[in-house]
N, CA, C and O atoms as a Maestro MAE file, in Angstrom:
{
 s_m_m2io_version
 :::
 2.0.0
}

f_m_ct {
 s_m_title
 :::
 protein
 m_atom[340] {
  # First column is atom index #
  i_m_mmod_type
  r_m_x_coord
  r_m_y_coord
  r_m_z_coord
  i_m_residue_number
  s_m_chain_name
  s_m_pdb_residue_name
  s_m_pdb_atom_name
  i_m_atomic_number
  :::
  1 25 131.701 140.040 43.575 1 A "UNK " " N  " 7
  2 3 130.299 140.435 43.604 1 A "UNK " " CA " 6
  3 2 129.835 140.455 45.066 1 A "UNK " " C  " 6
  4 15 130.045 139.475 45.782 1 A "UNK " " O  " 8
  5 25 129.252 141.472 45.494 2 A "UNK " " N  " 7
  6 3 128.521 141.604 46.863 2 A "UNK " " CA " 6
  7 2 127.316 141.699 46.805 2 A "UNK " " C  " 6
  8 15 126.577 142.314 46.036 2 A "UNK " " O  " 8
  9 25 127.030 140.696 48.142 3 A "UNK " " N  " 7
  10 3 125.450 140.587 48.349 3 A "UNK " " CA " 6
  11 2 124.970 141.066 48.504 3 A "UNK " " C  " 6
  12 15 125.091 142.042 49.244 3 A "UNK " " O  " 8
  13 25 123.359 140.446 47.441 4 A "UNK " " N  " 7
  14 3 122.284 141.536 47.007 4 A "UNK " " CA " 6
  15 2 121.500 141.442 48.598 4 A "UNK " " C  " 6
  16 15 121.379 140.708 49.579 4 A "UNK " " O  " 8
  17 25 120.985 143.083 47.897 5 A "UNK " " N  " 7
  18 3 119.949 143.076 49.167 5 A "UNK " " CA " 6
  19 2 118.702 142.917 48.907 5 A "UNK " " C  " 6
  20 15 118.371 143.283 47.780 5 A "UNK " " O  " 8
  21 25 117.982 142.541 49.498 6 A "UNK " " N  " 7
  22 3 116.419 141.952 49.397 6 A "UNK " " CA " 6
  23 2 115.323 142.450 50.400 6 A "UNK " " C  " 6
  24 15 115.335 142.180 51.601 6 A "UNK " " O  " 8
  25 25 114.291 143.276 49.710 7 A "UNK " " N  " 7
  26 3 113.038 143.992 50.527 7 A "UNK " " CA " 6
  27 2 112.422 142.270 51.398 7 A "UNK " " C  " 6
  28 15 112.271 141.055 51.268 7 A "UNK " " O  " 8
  29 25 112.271 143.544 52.344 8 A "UNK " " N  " 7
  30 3 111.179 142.178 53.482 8 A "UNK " " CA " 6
  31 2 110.281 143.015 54.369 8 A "UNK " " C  " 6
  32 15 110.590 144.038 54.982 8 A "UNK " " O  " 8
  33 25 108.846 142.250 54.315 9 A "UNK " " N  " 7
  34 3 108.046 143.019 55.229 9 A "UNK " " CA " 6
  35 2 108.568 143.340 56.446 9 A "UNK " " C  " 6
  36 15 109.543 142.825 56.993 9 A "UNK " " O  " 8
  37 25 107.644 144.502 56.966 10 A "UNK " " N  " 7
  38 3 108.019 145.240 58.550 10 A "UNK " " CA " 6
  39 2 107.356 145.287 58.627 10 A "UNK " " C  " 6
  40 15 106.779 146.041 57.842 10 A "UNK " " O  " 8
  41 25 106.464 144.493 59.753 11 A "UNK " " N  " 7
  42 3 105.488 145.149 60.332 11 A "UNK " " CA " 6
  43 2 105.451 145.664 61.897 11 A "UNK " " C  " 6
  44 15 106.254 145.246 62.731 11 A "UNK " " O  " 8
  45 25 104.676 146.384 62.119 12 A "UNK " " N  " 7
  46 3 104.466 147.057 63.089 12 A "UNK " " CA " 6
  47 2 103.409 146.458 64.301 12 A "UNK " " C  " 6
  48 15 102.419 145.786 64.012 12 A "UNK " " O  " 8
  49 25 103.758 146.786 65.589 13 A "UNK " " N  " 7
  50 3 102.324 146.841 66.640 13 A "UNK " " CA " 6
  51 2 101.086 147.332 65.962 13 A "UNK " " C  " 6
  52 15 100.190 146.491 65.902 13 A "UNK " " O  " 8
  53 25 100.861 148.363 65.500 14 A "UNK " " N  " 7
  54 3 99.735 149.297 65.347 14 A "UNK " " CA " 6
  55 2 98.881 148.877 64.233 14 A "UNK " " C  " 6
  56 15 97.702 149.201 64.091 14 A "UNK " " O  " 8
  57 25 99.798 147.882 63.195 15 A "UNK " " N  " 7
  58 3 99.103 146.967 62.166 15 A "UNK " " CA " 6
  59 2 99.814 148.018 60.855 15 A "UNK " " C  " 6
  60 15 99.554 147.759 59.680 15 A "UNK " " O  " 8
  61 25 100.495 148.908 61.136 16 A "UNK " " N  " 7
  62 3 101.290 149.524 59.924 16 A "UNK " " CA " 6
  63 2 102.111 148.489 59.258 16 A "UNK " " C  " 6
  64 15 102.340 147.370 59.716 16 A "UNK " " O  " 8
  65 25 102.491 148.921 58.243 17 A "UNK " " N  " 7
  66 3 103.925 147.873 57.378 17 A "UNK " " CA " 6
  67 2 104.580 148.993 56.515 17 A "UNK " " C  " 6
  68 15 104.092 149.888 55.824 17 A "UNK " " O  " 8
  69 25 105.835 148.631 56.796 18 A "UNK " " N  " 7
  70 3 107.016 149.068 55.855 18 A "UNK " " CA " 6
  71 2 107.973 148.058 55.091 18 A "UNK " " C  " 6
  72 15 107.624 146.879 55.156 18 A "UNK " " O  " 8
  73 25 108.959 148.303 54.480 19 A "UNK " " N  " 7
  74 3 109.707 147.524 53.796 19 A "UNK " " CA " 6
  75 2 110.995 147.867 54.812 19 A "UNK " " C  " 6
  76 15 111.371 148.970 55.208 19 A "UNK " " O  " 8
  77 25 111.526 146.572 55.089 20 A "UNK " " N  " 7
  78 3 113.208 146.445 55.697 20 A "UNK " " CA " 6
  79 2 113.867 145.750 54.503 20 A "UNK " " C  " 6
  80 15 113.347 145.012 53.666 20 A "UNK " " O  " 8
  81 25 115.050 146.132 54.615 21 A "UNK " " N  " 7
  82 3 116.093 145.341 53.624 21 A "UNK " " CA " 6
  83 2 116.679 144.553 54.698 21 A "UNK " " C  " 6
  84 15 116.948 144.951 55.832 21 A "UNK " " O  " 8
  85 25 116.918 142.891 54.003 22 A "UNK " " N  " 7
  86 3 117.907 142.022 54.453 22 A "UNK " " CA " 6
  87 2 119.223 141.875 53.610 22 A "UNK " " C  " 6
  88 15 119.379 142.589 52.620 22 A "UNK " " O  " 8
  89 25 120.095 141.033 53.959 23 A "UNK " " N  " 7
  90 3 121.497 140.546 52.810 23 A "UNK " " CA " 6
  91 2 121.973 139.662 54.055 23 A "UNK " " C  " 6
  92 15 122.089 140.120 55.192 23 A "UNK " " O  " 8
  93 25 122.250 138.246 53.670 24 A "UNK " " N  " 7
  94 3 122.182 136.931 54.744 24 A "UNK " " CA " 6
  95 2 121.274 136.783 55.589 24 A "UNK " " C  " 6
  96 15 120.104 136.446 55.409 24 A "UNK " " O  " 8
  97 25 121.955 137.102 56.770 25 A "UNK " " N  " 7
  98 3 121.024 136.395 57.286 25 A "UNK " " CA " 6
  99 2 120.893 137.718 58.847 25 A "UNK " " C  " 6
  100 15 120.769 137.399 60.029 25 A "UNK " " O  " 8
  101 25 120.972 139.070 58.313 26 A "UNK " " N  " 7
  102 3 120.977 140.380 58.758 26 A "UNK " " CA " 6
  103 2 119.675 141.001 58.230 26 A "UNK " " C  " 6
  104 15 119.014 140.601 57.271 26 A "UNK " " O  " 8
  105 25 119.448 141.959 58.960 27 A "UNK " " N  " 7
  106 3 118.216 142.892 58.296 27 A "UNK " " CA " 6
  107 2 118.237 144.222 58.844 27 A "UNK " " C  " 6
  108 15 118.309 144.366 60.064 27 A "UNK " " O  " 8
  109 25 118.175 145.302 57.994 28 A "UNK " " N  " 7
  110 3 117.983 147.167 58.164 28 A "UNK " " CA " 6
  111 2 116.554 147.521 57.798 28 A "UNK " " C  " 6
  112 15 115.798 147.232 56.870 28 A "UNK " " O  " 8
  113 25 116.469 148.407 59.115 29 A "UNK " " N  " 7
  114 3 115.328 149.267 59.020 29 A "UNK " " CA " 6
  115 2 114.817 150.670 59.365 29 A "UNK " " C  " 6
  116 15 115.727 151.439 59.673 29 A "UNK " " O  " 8
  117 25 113.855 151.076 59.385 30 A "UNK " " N  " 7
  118 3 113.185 152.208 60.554 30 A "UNK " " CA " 6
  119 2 112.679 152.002 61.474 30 A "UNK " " C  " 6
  120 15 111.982 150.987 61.479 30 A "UNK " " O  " 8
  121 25 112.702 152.278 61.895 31 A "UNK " " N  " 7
  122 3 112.078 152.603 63.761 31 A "UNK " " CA " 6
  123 2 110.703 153.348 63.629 31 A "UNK " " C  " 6
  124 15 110.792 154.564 63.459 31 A "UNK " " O  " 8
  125 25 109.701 152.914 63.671 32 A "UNK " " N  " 7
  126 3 108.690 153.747 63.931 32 A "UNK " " CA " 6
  127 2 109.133 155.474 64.154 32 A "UNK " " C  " 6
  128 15 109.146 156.534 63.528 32 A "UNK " " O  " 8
  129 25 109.331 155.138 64.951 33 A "UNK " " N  " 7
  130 3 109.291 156.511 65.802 33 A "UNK " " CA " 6
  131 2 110.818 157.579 64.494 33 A "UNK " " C  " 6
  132 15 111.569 158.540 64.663 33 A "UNK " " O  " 8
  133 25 110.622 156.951 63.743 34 A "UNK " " N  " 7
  134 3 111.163 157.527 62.382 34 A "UNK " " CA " 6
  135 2 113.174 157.966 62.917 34 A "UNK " " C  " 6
  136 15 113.940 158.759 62.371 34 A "UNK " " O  " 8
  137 25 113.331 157.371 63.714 35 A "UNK " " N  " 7
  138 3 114.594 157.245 64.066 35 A "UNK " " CA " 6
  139 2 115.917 157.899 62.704 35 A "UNK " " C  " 6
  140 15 115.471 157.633 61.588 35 A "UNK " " O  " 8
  141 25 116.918 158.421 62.643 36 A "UNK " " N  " 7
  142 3 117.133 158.776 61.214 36 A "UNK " " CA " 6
  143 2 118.414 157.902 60.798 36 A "UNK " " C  " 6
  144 15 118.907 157.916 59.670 36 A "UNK " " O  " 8
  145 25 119.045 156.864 62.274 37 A "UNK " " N  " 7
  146 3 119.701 156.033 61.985 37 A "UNK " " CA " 6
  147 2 119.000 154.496 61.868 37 A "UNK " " C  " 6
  148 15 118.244 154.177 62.787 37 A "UNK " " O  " 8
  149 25 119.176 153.745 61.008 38 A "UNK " " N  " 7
  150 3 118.330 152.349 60.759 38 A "UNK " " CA " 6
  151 2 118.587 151.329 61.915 38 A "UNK " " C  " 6
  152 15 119.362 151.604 62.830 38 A "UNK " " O  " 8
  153 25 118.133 150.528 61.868 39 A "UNK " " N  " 7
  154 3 118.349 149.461 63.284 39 A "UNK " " CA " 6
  155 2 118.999 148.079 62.412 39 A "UNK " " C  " 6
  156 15 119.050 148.021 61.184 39 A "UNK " " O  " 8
  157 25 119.318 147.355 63.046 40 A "UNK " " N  " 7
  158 3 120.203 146.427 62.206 40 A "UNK " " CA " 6
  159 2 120.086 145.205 63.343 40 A "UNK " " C  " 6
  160 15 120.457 145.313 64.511 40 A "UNK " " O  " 8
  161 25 119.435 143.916 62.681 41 A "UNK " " N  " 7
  162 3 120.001 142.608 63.610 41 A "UNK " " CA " 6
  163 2 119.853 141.620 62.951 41 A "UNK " " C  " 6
  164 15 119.065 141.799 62.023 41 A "UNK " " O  " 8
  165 25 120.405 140.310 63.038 42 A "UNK " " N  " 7
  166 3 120.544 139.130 62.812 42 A "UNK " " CA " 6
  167 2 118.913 138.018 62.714 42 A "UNK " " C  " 6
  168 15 117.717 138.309 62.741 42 A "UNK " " O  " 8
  169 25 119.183 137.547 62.671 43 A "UNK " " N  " 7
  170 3 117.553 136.779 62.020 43 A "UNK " " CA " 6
  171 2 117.882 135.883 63.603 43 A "UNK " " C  " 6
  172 15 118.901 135.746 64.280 43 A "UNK " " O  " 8
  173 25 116.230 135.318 63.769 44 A "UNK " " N  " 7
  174 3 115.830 134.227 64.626 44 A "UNK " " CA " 6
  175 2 114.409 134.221 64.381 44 A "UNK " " C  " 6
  176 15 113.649 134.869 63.660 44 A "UNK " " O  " 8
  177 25 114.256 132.970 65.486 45 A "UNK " " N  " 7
  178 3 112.743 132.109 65.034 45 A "UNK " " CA " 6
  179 2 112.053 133.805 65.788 45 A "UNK " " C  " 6
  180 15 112.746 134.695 66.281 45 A "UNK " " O  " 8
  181 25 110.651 133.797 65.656 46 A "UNK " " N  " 7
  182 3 109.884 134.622 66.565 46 A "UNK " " CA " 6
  183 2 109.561 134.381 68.002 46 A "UNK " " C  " 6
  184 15 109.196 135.320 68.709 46 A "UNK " " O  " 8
  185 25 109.733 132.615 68.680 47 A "UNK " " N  " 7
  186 3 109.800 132.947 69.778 47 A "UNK " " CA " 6
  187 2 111.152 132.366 70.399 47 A "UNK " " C  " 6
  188 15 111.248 131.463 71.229 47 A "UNK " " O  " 8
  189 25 112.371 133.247 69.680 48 A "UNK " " N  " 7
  190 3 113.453 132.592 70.030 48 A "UNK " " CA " 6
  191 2 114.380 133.517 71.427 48 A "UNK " " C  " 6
  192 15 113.711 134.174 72.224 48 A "UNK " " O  " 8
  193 25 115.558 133.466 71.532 49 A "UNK " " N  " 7
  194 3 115.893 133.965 72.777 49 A "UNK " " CA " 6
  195 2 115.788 135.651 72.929 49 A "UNK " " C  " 6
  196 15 115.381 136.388 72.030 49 A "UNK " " O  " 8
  197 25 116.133 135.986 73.932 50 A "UNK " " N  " 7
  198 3 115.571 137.575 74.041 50 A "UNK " " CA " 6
  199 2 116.920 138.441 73.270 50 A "UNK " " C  " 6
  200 15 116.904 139.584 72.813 50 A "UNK " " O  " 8
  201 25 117.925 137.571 73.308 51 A "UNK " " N  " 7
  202 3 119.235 138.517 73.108 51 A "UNK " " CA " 6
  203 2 119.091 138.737 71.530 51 A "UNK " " C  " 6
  204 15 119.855 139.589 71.077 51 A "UNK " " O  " 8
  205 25 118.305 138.161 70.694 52 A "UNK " " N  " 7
  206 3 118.477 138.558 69.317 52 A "UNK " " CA " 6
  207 2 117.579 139.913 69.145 52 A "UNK " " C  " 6
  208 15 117.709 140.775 68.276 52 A "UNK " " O  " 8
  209 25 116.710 139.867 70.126 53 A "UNK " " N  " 7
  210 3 115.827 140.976 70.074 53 A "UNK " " CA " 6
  211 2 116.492 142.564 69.765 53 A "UNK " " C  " 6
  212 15 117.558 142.898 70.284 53 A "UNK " " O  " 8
  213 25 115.838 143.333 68.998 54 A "UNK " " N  " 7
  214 3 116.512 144.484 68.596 54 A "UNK " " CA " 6
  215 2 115.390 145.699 69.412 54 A "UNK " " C  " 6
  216 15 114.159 145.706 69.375 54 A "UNK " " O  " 8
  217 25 116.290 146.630 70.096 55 A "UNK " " N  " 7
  218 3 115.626 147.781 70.427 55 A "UNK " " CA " 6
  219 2 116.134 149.191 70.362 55 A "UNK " " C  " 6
  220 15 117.324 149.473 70.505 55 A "UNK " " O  " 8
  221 25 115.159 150.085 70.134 56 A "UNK " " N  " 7
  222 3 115.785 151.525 69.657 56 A "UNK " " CA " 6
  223 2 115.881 152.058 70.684 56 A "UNK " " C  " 6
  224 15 115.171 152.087 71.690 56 A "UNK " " O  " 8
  225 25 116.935 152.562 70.369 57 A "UNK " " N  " 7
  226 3 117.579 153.396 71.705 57 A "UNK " " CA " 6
  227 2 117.148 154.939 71.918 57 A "UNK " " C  " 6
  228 15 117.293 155.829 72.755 57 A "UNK " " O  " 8
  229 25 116.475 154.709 70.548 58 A "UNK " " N  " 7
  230 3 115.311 156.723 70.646 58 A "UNK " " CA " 6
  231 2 113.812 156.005 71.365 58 A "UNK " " C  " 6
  232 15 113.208 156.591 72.264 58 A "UNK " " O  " 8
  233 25 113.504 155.104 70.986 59 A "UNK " " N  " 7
  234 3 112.133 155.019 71.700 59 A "UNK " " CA " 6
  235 2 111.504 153.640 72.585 59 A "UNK " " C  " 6
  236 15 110.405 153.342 73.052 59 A "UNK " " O  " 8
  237 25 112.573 153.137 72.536 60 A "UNK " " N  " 7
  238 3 112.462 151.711 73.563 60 A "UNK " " CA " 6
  239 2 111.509 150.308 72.387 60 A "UNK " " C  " 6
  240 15 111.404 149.133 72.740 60 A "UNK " " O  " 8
  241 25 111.188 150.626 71.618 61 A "UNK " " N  " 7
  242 3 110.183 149.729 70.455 61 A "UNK " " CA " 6
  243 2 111.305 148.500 70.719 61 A "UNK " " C  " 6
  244 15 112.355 148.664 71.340 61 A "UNK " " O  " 8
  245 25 110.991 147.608 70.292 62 A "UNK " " N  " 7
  246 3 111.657 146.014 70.015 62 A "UNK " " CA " 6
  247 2 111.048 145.619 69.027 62 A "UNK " " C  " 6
  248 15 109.850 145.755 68.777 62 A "UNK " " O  " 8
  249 25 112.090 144.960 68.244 63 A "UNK " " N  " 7
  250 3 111.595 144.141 67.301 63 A "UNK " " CA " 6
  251 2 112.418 142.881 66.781 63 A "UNK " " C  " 6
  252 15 113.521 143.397 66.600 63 A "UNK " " O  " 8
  253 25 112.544 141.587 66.445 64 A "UNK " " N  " 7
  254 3 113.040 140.478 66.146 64 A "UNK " " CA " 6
  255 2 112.582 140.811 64.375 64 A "UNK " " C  " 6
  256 15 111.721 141.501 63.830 64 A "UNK " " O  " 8
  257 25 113.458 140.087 64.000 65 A "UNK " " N  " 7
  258 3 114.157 139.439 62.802 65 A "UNK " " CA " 6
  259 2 114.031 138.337 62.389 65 A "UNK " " C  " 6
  260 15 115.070 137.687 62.278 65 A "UNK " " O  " 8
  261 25 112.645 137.641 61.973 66 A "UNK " " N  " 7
  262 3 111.885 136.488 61.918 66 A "UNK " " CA " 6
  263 2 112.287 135.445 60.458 66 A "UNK " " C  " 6
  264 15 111.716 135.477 59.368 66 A "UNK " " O  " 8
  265 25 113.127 134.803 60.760 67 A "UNK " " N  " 7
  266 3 113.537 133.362 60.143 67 A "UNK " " CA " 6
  267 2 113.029 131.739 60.444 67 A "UNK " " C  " 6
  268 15 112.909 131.330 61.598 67 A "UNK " " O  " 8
  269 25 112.818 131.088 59.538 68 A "UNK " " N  " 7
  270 3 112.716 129.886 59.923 68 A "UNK " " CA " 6
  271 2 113.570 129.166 61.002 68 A "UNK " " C  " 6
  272 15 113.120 128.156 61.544 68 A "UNK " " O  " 8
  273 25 114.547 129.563 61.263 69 A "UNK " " N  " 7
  274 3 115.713 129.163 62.197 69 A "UNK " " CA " 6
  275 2 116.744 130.382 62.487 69 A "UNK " " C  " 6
  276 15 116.884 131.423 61.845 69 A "UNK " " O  " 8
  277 25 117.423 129.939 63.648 70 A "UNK " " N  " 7
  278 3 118.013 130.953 64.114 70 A "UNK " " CA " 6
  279 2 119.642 131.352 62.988 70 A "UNK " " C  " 6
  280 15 120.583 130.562 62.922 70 A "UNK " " O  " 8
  281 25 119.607 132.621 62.279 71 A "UNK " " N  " 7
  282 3 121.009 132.738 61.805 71 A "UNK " " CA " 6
  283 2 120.849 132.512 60.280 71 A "UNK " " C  " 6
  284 15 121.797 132.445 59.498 71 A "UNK " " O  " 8
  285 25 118.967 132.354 59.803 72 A "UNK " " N  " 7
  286 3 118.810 131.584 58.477 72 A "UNK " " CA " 6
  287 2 118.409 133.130 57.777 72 A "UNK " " C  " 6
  288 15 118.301 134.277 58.209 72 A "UNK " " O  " 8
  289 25 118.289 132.591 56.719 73 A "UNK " " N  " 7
  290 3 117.098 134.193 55.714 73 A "UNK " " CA " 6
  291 2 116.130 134.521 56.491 73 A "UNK " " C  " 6
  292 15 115.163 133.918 56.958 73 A "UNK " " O  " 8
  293 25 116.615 135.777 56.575 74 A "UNK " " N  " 7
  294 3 115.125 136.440 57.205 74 A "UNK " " CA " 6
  295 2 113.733 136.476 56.310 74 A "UNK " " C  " 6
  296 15 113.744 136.615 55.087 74 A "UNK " " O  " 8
  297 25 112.874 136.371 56.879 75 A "UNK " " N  " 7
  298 3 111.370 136.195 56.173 75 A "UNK " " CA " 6
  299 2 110.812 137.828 56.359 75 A "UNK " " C  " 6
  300 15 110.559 138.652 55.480 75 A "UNK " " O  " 8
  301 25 110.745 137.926 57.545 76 A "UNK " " N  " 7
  302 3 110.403 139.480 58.082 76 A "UNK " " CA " 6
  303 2 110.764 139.959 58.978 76 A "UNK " " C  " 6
  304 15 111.742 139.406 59.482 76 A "UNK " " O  " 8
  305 25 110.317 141.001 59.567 77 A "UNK " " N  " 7
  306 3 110.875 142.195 60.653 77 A "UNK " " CA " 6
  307 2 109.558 142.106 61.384 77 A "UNK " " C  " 6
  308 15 108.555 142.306 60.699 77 A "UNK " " O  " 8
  309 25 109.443 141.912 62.316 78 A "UNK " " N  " 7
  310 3 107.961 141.894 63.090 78 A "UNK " " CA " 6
  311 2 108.428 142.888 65.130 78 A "UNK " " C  " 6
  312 15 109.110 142.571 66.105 78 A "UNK " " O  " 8
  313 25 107.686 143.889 64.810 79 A "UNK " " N  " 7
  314 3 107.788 144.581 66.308 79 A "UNK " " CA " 6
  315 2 107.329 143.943 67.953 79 A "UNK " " C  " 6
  316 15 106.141 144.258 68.016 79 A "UNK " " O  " 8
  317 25 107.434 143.728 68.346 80 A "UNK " " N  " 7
  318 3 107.094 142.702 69.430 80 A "UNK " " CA " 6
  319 2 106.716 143.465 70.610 80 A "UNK " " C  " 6
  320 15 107.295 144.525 70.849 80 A "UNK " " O  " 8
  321 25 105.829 143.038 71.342 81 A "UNK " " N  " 7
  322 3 105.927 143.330 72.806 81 A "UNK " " CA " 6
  323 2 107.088 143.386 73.650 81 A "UNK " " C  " 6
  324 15 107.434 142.254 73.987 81 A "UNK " " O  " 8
  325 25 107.739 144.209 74.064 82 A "UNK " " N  " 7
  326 3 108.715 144.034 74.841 82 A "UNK " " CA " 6
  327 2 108.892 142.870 76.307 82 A "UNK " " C  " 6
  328 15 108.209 143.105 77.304 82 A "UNK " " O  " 8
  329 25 109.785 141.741 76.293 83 A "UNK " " N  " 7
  330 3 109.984 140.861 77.625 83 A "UNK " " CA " 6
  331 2 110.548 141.231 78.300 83 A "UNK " " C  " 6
  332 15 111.619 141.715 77.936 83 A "UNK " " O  " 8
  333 25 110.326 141.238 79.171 84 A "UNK " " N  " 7
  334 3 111.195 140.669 80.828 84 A "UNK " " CA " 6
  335 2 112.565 140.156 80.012 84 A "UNK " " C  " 6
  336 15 112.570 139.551 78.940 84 A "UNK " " O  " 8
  337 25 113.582 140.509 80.708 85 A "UNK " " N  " 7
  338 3 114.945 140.087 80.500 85 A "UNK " " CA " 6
  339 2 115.341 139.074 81.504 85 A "UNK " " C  " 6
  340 15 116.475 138.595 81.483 85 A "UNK " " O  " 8
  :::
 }
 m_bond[339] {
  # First column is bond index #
  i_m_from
  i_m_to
  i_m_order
  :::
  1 1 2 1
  2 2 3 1
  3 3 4 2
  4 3 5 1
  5 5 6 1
  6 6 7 1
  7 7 8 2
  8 7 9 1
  9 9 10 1
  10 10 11 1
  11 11 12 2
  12 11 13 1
  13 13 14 1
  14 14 15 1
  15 15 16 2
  16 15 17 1
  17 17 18 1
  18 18 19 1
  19 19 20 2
  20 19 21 1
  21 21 22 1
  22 22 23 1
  23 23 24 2
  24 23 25 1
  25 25 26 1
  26 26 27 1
  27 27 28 2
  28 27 29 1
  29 29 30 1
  30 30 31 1
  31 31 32 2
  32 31 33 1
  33 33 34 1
  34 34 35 1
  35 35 36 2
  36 35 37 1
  37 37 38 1
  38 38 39 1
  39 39 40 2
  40 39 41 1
  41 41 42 1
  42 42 43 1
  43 43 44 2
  44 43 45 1
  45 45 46 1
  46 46 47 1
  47 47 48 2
  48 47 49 1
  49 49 50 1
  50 50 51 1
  51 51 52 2
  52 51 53 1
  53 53 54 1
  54 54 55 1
  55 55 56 2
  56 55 57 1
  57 57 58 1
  58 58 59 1
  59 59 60 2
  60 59 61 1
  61 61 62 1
  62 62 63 1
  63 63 64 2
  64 63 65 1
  65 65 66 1
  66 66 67 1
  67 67 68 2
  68 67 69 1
  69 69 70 1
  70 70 71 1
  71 71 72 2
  72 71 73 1
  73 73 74 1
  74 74 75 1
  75 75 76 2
  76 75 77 1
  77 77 78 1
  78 78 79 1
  79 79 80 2
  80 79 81 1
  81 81 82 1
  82 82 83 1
  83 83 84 2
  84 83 85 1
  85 85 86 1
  86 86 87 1
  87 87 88 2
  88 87 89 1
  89 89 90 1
  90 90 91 1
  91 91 92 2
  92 91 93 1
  93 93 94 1
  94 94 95 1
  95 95 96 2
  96 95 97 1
  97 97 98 1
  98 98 99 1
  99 99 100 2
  100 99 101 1
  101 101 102 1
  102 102 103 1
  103 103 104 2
  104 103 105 1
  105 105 106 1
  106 106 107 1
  107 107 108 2
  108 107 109 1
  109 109 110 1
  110 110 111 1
  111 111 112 2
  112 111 113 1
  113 113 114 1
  114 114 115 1
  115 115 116 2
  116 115 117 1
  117 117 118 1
  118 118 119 1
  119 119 120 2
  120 119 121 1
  121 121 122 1
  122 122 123 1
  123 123 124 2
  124 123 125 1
  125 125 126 1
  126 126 127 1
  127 127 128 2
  128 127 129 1
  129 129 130 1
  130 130 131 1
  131 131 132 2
  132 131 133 1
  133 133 134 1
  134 134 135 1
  135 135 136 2
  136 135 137 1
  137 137 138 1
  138 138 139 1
  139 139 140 2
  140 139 141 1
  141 141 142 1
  142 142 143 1
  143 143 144 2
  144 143 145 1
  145 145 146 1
  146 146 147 1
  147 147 148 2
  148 147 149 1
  149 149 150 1
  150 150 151 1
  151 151 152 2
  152 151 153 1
  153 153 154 1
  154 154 155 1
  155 155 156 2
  156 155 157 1
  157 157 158 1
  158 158 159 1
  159 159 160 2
  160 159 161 1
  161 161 162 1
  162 162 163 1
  163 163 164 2
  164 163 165 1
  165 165 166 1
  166 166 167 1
  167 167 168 2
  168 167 169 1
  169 169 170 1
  170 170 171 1
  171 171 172 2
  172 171 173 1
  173 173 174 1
  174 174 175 1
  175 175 176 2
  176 175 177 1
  177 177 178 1
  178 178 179 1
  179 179 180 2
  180 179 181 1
  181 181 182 1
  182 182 183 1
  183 183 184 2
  184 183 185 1
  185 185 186 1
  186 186 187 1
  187 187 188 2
  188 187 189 1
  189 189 190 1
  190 190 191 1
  191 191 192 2
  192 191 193 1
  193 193 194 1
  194 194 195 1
  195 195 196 2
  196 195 197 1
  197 197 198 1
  198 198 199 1
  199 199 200 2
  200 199 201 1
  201 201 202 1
  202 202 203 1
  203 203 204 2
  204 203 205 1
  205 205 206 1
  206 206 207 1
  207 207 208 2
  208 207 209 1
  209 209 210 1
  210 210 211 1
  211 211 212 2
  212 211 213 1
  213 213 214 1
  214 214 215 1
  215 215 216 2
  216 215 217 1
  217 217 218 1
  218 218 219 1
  219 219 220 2
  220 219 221 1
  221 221 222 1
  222 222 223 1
  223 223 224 2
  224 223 225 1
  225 225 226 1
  226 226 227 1
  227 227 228 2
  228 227 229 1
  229 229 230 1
  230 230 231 1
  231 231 232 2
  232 231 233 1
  233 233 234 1
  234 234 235 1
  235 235 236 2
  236 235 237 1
  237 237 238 1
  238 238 239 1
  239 239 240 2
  240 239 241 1
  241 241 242 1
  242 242 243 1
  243 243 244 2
  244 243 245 1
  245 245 246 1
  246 246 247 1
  247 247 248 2
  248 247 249 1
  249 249 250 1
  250 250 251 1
  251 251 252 2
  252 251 253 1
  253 253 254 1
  254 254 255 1
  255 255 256 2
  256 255 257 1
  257 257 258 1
  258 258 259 1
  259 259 260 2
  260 259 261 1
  261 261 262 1
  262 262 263 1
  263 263 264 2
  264 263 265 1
  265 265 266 1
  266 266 267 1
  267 267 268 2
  268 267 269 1
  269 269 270 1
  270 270 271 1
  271 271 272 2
  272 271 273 1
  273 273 274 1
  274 274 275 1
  275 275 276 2
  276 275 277 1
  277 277 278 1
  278 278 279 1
  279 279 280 2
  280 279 281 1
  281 281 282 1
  282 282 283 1
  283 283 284 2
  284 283 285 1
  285 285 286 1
  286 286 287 1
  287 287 288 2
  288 287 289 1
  289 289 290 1
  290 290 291 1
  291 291 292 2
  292 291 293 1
  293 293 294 1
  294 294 295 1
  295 295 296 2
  296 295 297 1
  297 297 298 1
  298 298 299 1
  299 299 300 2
  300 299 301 1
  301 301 302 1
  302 302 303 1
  303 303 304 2
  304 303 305 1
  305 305 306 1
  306 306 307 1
  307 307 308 2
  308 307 309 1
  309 309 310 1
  310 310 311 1
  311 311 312 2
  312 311 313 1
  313 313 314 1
  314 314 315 1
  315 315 316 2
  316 315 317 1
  317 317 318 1
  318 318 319 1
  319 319 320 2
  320 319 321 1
  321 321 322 1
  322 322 323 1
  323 323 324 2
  324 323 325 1
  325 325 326 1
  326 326 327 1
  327 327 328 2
  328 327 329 1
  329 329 330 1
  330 330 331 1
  331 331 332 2
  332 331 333 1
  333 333 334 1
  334 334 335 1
  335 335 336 2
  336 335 337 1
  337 337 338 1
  338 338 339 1
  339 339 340 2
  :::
 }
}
């Protein structure tokens, strides 16, 4: 049996929301900017290190993969301000 996948909020800068799918402790989505390949990353806290951070390579957006802990179930997909590296 392979793991189920499970809807999780997305939200956006602009105050939009979509649905991302997770399965562990991974999560798939869209890209705003309606990208036609999904973005894919690993869960962490929201203010955890920069390298979990996910960004599209069509429009520069970032977004983290928001878990209680780093590597745990994702809770949501939240778009972020982009950091300083």
């Amino acid at each position: 049996m392979g793991q189920k996948q499970h809807e999780i909020p997305l939200h956006y800068r602009d105050g939009k929301a979509r649905l991302a799918i997770r399965t562990g402790n991974n999560a798939a989505w869209n890209c705003a900017c309606d990208r036609h390949e999904p973005l894919l990353g690993y869960s962490d806290v929201l203010d955890g290190p920069i390298s979990s951070d996910v960004v599209c390579p069509d429009c520069g957006r970032t977004y983290r993969i928001v878990a209680p802990g780093a590597k745990k179930v994702p809770e949501y997909v939240h778009e972020i301000k982009p950091r300083d590296s």
